[in-house]
Phi, psi and omega in degrees: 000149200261153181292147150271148199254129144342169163204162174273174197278123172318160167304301176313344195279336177250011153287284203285358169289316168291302185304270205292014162266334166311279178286002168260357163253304159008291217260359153294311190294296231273336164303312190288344194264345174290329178315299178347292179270052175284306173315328158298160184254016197287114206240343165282309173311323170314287162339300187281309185307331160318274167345295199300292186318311187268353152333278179290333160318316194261346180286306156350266180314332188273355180262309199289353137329297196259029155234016173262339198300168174223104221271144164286158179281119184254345167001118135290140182250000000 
């Protein structure tokens, strides 16, 4: 079985690397302000900050997913 070899990281890969550090902390922030209004009866405003919050949390996860990945050279040489 042949070693798999590293490669270096694409532009795009270290884009979506920034953007996903970038919505996970969004989606950090946005947790402590949901911790915040806990006292309130605003149950949309809740919502929608809920919403918002596991939005940019799982978009995260999913750039910083694909921008750890190790992508093969598919060039024909």
């Amino acid at each position: 079985m042949d070693r798999v070899e590293t490669t270096e990281k694409h532009l795009l890969q270290k884009i979506a690397k920034i953007v996903g550090y970038i919505c996970t902390l969004i989606a950090v922030i946005l947790g402590i302000y949901l911790a915040t209004i806990y006292g309130t009866d605003d149950v949309v405003h809740k919502s929608a900050i809920g919403a918002t919050t596991f939005f940019f949390f799982m978009v995260g996860l999913v750039l910083n997913v694909l921008a750890n990945t190790n992508l093969p050279n598919l060039k024909v040489k």
